[in-house]
C-alpha positions in Angstrom: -2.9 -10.0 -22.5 -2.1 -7.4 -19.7 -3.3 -4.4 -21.8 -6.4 -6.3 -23.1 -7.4 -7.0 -19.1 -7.2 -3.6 -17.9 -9.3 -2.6 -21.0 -12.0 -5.6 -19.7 -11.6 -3.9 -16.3 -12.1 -0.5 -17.4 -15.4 -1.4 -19.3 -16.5 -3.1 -16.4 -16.1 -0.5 -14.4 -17.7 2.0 -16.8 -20.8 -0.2 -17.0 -20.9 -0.8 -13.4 -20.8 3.2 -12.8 -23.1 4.6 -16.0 -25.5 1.6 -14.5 -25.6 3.0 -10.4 -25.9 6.7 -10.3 -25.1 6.6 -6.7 -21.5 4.7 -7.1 -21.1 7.1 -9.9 -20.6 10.1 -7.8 -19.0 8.3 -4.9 -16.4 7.5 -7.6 -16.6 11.3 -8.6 -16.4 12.9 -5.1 -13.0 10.3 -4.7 -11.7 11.4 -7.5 -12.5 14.9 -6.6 -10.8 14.3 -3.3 -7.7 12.1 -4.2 -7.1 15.3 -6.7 -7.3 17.9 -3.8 -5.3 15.9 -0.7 -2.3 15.6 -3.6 -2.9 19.3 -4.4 -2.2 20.3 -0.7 0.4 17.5 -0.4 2.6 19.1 -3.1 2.1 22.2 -1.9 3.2 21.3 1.7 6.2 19.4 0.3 7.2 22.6 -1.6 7.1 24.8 1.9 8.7 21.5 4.1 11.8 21.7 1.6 12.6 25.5 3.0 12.9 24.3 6.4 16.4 22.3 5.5 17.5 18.5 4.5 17.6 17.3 7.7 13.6 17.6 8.1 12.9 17.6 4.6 14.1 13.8 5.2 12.2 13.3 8.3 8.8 14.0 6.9 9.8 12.6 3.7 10.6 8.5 5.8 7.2 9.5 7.9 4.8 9.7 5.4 6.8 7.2 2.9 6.5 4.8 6.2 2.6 5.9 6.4 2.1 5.3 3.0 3.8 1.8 2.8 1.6 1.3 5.8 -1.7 2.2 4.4 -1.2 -0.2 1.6 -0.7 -3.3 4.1 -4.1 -2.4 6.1 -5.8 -2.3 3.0 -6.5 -5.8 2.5 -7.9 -6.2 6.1 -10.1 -3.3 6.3 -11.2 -2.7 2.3 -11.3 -6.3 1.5 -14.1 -6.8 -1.7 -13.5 -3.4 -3.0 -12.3 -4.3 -6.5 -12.7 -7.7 -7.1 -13.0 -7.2 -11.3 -9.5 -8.7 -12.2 -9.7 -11.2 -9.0 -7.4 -14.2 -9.5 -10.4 -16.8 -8.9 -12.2 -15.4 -11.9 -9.0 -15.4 -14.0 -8.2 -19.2 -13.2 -9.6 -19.7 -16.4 -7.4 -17.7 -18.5 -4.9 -18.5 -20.5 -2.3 -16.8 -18.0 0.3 -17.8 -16.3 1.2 -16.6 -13.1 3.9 -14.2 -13.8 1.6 -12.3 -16.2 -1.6 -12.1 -13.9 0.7 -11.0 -11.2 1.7 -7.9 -13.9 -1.7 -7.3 -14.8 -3.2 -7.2 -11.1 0.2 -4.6 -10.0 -1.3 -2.5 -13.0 -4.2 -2.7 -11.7 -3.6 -1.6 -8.5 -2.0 1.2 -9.1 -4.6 2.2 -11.9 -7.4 2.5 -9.0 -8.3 6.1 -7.4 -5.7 4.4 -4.3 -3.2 3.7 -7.1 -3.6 6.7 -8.6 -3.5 9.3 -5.5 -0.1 6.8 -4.7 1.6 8.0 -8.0 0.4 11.7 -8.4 1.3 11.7 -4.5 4.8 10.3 -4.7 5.3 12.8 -8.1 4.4 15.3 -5.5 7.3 14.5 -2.7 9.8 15.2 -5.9 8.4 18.9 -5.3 10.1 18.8 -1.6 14.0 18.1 -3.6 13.6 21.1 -5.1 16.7 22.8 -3.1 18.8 19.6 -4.1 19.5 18.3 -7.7 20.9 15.3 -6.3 18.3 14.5 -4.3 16.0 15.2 -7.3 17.8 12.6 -9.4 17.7 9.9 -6.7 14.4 10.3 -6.0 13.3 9.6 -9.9 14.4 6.0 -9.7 13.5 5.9 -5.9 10.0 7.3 -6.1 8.5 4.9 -8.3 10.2 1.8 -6.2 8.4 3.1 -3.4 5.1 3.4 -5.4 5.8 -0.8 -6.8 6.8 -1.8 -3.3 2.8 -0.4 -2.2 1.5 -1.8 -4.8 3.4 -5.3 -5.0 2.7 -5.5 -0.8 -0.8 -4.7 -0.6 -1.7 -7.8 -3.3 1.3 -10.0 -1.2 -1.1 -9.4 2.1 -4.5 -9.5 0.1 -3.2 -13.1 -1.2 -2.0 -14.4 2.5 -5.0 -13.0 3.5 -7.4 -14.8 1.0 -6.0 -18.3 2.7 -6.5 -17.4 6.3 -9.8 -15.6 6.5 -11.9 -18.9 6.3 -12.5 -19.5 9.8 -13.8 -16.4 11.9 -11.6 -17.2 14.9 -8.5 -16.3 12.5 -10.7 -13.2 10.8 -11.1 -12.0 14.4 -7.2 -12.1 15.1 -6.6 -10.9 11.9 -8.9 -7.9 12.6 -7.4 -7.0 16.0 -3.4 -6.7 15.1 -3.9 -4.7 12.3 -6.5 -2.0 14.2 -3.1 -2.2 16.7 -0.8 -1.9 13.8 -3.1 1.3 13.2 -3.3 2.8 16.4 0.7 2.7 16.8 0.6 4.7 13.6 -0.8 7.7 15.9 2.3 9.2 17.5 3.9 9.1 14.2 1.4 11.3 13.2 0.9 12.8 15.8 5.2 12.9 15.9 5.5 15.0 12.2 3.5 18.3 13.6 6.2 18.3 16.6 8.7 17.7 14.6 7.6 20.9 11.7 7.0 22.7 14.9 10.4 22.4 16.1 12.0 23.1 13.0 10.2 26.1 12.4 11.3 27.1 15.8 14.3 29.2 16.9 16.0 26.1 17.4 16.4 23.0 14.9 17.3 20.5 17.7 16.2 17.1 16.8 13.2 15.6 18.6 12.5 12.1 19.8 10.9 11.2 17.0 14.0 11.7 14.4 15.7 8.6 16.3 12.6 6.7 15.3 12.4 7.4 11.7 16.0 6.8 11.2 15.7 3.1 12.6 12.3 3.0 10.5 14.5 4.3 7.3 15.9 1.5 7.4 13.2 -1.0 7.1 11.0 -2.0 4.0 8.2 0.4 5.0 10.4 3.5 3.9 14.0 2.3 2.6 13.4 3.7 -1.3 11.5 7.1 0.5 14.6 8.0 2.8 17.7 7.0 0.0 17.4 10.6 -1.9 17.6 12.6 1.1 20.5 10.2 2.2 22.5 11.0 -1.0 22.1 14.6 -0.6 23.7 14.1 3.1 26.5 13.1 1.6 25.9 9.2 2.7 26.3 7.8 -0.7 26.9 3.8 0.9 24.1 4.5 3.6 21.7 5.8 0.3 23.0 2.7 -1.7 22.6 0.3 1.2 18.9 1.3 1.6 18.2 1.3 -2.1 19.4 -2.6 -2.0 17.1 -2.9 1.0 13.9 -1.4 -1.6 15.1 -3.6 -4.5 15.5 -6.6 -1.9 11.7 -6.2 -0.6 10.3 -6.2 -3.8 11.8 -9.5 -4.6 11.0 -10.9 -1.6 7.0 -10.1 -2.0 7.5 -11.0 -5.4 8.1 -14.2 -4.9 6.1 -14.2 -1.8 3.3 -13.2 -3.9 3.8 -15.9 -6.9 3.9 -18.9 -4.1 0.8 -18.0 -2.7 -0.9 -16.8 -5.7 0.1 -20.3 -7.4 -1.0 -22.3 -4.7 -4.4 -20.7 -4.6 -5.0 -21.1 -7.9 -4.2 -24.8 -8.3 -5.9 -25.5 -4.9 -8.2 -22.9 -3.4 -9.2 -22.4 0.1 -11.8 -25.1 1.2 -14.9 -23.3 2.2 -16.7 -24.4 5.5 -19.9 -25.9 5.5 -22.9 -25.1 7.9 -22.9 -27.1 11.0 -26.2 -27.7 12.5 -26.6 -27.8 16.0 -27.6 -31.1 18.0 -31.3 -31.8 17.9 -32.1 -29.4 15.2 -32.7 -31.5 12.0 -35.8 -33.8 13.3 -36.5 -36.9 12.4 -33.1 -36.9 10.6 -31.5 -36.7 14.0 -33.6 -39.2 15.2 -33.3 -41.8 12.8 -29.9 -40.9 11.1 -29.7 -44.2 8.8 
């Protein structure tokens, strides 16, 4: 049932694109540039891994954390994208809600997002290549990271789905996550200072390393920092945050399932128009 869903959304989507020339090359020029940005990603990894573990690490949490953090925004600010295999219109289905859940994480991370996510995160295995046991963590890691971007972004889209009714809550909605995205700045802004330093005559940890080693060990970039952990020597601290990965995609999993159920057997009312006083007439006038 899975397979024969993505096939459905497939062929939609190669009706939908041989049908609108326009939304064909949008989805060619994404493709185009999802291909190129992991191009130069693997081929910054590949230089970041000369400069030593200890930074190799660093940049490895930051854009894991990044990442992790893209996927979250995405339901606030690309809301509608892809709404082919949306669970309203599979209410219908013979499916239960274990096996839509699998078919809409395939999904995901079938998409030009999905897709950049996986080629990307092949890509950070390019910045082990100094350390065989990072290497071999990072195979089992990589892909956790990947499910845990994946499994989040539909967790958020389906809270999301029951509190974007009114607009007051849209509005509030709106406003944390453009602050979520502006605190995302100096971490950017952090990883050129912190390349800079290291290529520098000293490799003297900047105030940014504290911050990604409390952020290592959060949900946002637990499975991205474990590899470079092991290859520390921190075998318990690598284990500990590995636990942490497999614990956060249980948590949204079942997250996930309780709201996704609940939707499906009771979908969010939908506010009628409310007409202001003395608007309707005669209605208003003689209301019996």
């Amino acid at each position: 049932m899975v397979a024969t869903l993505l096939r459905i959304r497939f062929r939609v989507l190669g009706n939908t694109l041989s049908r609108q020339p326009w939304q064909l090359v949008g989805f060619i020029f994404g493709a185009v540039w999802a291909v190129g940005t992991v191009a130069l990603i693997a081929v910054g990894l590949f230089f970041v891994g000369t400069l030593g573990l200890e930074v190799t690490r660093l940049v490895l949490i930051a854009g894991g954390s990044l990442l992790t953090l893209g996927w979250v925004l995405a339901p606030v600010f690309a809301a509608g994208i892809d709404t082919t295999l949306d669970p309203s219109r599979l209410a219908t289905f013979p499916l239960t809600t274990t096996r839509m859940m699998v078919a809409l994480t395939a999904a995901g991370a079938t998409g030009i997002p999905g897709l950049a996510t996986v080629l990307g995160g092949l890509a950070s295995l390019v910045a082990w290549w100094r350390w065989p046991i990072a290497l071999a963590a990072a195979v089992v890691c990589v892909p956790l990271g990947i499910l845990i971007c994946v499994v989040v972004s539909r967790t958020f889209a389906s809270i999301a789905a029951g509190l974007t009714g009114g607009r007051r809550i849209r509005e509030i909605v709106w406003m944390l996550a453009f602050i979520v995205l502006i605190l995302a700045g100096p971490i950017i802004a952090g990883i050129g200072s912190l390349l800079g330093a290291a290529s520098g005559p000293s490799n003297e940890p900047t105030a940014l390393s504290g911050v990604l080693e409390t952020v290592s060990w959060t949900p946002l970039a637990a499975a991205w920092s474990a590899p470079g952990d092991l290859a520390a020597g921190a075998p318990l601290v690598a284990g500990a945050k590995l636990l942490i990965a497999l614990a956060t995609v249980a948590l949204l999993w079942f997250i996930w399932h309780r709201t996704l159920s609940a939707s499906l057997i009771a979908p969010p009312a939908r506010g009628g128009r409310k007409v202001a006083a003395g608007k309707i007439g005669w209605f208003g006038r003689l209301p019996t």
